[in-house]
KEKE-3310 file (N, C-alpha, C; in steps of 0.2 Angstrom, whole numbers, plus 5000, padded with zeros to 4 digits):
npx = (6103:6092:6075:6061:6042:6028:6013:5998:5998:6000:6014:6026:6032:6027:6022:6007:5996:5986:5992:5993:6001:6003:6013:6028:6046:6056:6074:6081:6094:6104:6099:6088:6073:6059:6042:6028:6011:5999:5993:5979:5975:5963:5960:5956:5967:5967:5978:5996:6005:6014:6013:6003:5994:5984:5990:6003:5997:5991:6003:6011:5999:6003:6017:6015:6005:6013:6024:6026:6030:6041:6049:6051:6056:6070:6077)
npy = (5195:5204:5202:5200:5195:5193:5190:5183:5190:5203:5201:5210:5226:5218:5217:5211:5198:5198:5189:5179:5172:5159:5165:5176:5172:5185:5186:5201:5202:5192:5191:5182:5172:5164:5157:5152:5141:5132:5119:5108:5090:5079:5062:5045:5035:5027:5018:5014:5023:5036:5050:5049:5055:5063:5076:5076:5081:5094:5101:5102:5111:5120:5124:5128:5142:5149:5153:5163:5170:5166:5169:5182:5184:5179:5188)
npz = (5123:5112:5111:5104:5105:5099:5096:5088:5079:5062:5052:5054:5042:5031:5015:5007:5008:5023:5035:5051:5059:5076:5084:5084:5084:5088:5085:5088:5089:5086:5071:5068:5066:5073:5067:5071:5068:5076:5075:5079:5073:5073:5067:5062:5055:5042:5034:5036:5031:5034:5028:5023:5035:5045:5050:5043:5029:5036:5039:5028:5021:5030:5026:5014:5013:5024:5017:5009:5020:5023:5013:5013:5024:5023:5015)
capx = (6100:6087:6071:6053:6039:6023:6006:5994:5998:6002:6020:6028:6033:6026:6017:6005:5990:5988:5993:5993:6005:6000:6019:6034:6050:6063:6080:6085:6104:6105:6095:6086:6067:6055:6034:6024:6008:5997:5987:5976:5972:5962:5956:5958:5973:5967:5983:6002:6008:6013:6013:5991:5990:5981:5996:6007:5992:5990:6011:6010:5997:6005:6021:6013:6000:6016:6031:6027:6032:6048:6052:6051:6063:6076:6080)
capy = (5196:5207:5198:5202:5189:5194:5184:5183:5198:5203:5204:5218:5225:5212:5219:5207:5195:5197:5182:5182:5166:5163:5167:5176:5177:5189:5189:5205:5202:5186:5191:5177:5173:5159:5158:5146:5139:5129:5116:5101:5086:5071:5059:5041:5034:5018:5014:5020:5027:5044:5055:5053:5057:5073:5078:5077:5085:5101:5103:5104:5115:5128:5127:5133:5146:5154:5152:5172:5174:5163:5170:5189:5184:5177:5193)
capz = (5117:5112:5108:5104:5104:5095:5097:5083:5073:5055:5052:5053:5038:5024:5011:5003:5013:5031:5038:5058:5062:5083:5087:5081:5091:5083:5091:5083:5091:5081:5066:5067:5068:5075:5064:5075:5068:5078:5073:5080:5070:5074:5063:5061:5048:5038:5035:5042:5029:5038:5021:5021:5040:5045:5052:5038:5026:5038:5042:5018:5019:5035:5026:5009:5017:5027:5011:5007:5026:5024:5008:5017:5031:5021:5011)
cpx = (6094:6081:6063:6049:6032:6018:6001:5994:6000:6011:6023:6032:6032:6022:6012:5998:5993:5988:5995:5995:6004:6007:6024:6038:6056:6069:6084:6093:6106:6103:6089:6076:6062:6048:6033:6016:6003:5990:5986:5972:5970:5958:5960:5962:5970:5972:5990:6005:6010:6011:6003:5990:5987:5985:5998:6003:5991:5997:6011:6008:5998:6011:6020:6010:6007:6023:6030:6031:6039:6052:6055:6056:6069:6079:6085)
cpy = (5200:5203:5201:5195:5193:5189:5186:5189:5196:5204:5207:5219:5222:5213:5211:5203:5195:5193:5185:5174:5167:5166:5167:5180:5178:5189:5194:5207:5199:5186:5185:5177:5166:5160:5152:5146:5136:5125:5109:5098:5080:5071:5053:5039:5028:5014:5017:5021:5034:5050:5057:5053:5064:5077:5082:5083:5094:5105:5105:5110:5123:5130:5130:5139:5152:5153:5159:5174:5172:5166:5180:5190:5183:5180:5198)
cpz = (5117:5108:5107:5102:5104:5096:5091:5080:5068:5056:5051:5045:5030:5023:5011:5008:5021:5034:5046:5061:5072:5083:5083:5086:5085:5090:5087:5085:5085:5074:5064:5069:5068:5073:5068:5073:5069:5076:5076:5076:5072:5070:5062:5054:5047:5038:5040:5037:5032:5033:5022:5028:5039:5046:5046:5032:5031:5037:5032:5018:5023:5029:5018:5010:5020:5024:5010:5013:5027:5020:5011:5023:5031:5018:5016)
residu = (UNK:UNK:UNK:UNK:UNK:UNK:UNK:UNK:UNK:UNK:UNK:UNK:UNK:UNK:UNK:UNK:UNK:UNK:UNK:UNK:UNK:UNK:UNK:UNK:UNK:UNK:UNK:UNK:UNK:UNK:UNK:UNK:UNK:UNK:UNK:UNK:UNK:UNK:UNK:UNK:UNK:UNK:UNK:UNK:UNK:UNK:UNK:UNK:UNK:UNK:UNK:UNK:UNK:UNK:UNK:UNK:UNK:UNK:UNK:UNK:UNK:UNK:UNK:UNK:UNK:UNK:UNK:UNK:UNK:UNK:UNK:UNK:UNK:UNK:UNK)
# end
């Protein structure tokens, strides 16, 4: 397979905000394409709800923030 893997750049081709996800692996065999955003969160949980961890709260806010970039790969 033929693959490229990209670290902290703008996406190729995609008009609009320059978002710089750290890593993107394209298998341009498979058409297919891997956005990886990393993020560390500590803070204590009150309760165990999982919905109101930090976690959950940052993974909302990655996958709204890189939805222009899902919506551009899907076409």
């Amino acid at each position: 397979d033929r693959v490229e893997l990209r670290v902290n750049q703008t996406v190729p081709s995609l008009a609009g905000p320059a978002l710089r996800p750290d890593l993107q692996l394209f298998n341009h065999t498979k058409k297919t394409v891997a956005v990886v955003d990393l993020a560390v969160a500590f803070e204590e949980q009150a309760n165990d709800d999982p919905e109101s961890s930090a976690l959950a709260r940052i993974a909302a806010h990655k996958r709204a923030k890189y939805a222009g970039i899902k919506r551009h790969f899907e076409r």
